[in-house]
Each structure stands twice: as C-alpha cells, then as structure tokens.
N, C-alpha and C positions, 0 to 999 in steps of 0.2 A: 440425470434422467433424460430420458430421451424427447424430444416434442412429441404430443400427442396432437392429433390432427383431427377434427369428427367432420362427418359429411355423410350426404344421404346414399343410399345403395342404388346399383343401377341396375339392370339386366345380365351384365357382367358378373358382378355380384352372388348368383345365382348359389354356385359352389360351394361360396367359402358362406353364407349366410346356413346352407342346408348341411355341410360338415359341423359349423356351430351348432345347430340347433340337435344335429345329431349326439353329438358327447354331450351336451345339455342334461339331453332327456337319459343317457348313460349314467351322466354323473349322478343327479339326483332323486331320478325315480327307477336306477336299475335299468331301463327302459328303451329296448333296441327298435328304430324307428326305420321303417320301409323306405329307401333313399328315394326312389321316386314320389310318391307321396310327398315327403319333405320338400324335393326339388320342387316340383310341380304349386305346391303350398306356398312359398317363395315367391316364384314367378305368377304366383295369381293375384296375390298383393299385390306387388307391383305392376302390375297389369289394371289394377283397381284402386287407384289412391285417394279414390272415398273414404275405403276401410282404413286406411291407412297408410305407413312409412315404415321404413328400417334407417339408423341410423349403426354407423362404421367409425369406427374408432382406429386411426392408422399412426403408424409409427414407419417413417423410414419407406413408405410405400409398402407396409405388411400391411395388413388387416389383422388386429390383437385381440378387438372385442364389437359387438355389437349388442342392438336391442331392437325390437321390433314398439310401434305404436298403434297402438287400433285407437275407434272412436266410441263413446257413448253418452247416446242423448242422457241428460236428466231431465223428467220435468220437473221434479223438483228444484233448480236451480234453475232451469229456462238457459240450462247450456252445455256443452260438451264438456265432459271429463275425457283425458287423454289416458288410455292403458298401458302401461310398460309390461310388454312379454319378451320371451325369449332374448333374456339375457347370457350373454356369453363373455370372459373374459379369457384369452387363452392362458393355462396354468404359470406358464414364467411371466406374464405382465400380470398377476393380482399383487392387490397392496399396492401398487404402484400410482394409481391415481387415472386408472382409465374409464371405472366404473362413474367415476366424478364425474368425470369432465361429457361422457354420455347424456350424462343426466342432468348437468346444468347447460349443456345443448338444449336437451328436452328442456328442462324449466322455460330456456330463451324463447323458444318456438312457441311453448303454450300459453307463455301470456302475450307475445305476437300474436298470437291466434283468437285470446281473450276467451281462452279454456278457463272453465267455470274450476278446476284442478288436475293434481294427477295421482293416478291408482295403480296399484299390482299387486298381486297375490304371490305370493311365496310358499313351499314346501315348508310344513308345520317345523320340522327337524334341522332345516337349512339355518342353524346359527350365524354361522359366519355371514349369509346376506341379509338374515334379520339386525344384526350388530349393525350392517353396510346401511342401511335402508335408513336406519334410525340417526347412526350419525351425520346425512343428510340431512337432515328436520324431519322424515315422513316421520308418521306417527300410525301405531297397531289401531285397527277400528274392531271394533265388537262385531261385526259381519263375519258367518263361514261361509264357505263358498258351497255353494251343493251343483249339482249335473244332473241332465239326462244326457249322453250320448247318443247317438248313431254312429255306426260301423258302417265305413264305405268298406267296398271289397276288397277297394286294392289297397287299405292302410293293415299296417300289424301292429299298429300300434295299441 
C-alpha cells in the first residue's frame, strides 16, 4: 500500500475539493451540483477559517480523498464539536485505509483544539460508511437531522 499523506487544503485546491464534492452528492443523493456554486462554496471556506478546514488525503502527489470540517458551539458542553462533511474517497483507493487516516488527522487536531468532540451525519441508506464510521469507535446517536433550506439562484442543487 502506498503512503498516505493528510494535510490541510489550500486555494489550489479549489478544483479537485469541488469535483469531490461533486460525485459525492452523484454518488449518494443522485444529486447534480451547479460547479460554480460548488467551486465558489470551497473557496469561501477557505477564505473563512472560522468556519472551518478541509483536509486532503495524498498518495504519490494525487489527491485520493478528502473531508471538510465546520464548527459548532455547544452550550451544553461549554465547547466546540468539530463536523465531518463532505467526505470523498476516490473509487480505486476505498478499503484501502484513507478514510482512517482522514479521520485520526481529525481526531489529532480536535483534541489539539480541545474540541468538546466529533459529529457527522450520513445518508440513512449509506451502509458502507455507516459500517466505516462505526468501525472507528463513532457511535449512531438517536438525533434525525431536520432543515429549512434557502435556495440561492445560482445553486441547482
């Protein structure tokens, strides 16, 4: 197996975080996503590193997988929970140990950070990264997620 390398995304970046996130929303909600929109989405994170990071998972100088971080207060706990979204792993490296190594990045970071934990929500139907998630240590919480949206104009999402 090849080294896997993680580190945080830059500006450069931009492309290959918004192609991931594109087959993402393909893979599991069907779901064809306005490329600008996306790109723009991308670079406004990282433009705002309040919100959050992306972390990049490389092999050999590709880019194979990544994951985006956002932040949320608790007050309940009197501290930040770190979010995992937009995970992507590209199809020939799954199984292979990249979604790990992502995510015990994350774990390092969050308790450098002295994140109060960490959370993601997953497609109800997504077996395969519910099996992933869990043989991590997460654990399924009795929380469903609900929405109100807003549509900008220029998403089709």
């Amino acid at each position: 197996m090849s080294t896997i390398k993680i580190r945080e995304a830059s500006d450069a970046d931009v492309p290959v975080i918004a192609a991931f996130n594109s087959a993402m929303a393909r893979e599991t909600e069907g779901k064809t996503l306005n490329s600008q929109t996306v790109q723009a989405g991308a670079r406004g994170l990282l433009a705002q590193p309040q919100y959050g990071f992306y972390l990049l998972a490389e092999s050999q100088g590709e880019v194979i997988g990544s994951l985006m971080i956002t932040y949320e207060w608790s007050d309940w706990r009197n501290g930040v929970f770190w979010w995992v979204q937009s995970v992507y792993v590209l199809p020939d490296w799954r199984g292979q140990g990249v979604y790990r190594a992502l995510y015990e990045e994350t774990l390092r970071r969050a308790r450098q950070a002295q994140a109060c934990g960490i959370r993601l929500y997953v497609e109800q139907d997504n077996q395969n990264a519910r099996a992933v998630y869990q043989r991590l240590g997460m654990e399924e919480t009795p929380y469903r997620l609900y929405e109100t949206a807003f549509e900008k104009s220029s998403s089709n999402s």
